[in-house]
N, C-alpha and C positions, 0 to 999 in steps of 0.2 A: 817401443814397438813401432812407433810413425819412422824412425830412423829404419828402424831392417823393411820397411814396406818399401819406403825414398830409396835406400841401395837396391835392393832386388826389380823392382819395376824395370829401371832402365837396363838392368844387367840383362834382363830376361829379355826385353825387346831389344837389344844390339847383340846381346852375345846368344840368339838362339837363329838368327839370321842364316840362308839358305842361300847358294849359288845355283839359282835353277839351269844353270844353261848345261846342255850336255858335252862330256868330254870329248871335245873335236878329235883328239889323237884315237880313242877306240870306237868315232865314229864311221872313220875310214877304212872304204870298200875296193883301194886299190886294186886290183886286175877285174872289179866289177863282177863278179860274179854273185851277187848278193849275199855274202857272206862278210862278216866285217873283218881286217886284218887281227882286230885281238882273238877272233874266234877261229881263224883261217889260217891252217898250218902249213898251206901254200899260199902266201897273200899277194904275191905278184905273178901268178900262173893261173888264170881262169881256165886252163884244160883240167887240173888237180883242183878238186871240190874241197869241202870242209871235214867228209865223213868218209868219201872214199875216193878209189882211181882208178883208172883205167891202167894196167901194169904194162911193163913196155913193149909184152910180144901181142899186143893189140887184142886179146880177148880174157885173161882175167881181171876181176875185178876184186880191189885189194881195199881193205879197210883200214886206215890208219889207228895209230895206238889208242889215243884219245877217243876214238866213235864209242860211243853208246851201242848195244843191244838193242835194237828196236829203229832204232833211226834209218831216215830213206836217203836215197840219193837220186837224182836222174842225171842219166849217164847215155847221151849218145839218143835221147827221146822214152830212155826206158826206166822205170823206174825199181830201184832195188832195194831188198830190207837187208840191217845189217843183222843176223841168226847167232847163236849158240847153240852148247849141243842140247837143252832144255826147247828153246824158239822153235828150233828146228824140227820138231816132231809135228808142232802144229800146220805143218804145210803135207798139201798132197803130194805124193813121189813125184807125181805126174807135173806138178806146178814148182819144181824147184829150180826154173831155169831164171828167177827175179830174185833170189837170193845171194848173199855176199856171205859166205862160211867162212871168214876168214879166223874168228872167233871158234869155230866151230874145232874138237880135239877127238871125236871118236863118231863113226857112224857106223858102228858094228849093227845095231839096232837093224840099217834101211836095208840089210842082208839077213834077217833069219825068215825063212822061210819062200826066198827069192827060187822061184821058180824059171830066170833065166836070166843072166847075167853074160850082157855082151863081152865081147874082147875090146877092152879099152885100151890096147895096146897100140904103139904106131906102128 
């Protein structure tokens, strides 16, 4: 019994041993925008965020594949939630100008009972 105590003592203190230091490769926040590169599906463009972007005719705002439902972005000073068509109910009509629908597949709903419905035509 003193022989398996002698083996295991020292196995347990060398081989349960820990490298506390953090992984330098997905510590880095290359184009700085505080997003780190393993998390950052644009890691060398600090104008393209982690969650979402600015698309290229300069006013929508598009959520990449990976974004979560719920997660924010600030874009330009303003900050936006990313919706579905469940999230999306929870906002006033009136307040959906901070929302990213890019998640979002039917809004039949924000039209029954619409009692005026501009020309969003160009």
């Amino acid at each position: 019994m003193k022989t398996l105590w002698l083996i295991a003592i020292p196995l347990f203190l060398f081989g349960c041993s820990s490298d506390s230091k953090p992984d330098q490769e997905t510590d880095i926040d290359s184009d700085n925008d505080g997003v780190v590169d393993s998390l950052d599906p644009f890691p060398h463009n600090p104008e393209l965020s982690a969650y979402a972007y600015l698309a290229e005719n300069g006013i929508t705002i598009v959520a990449v594949d990976e974004a979560s439902v719920g997660k924010t972005q600030l874009i330009n000073g303003v900050e936006y939630t990313i919706v579905d068509d469940k999230t999306i109910r929870d906002y006033d009509k009136a307040d959906l100008h901070t929302v990213i629908t890019t998640k979002v597949t039917n809004l039949k709903w924000m039209f029954i009972n619409a009692q005026y419905v501009p020309d969003i035509t160009s």
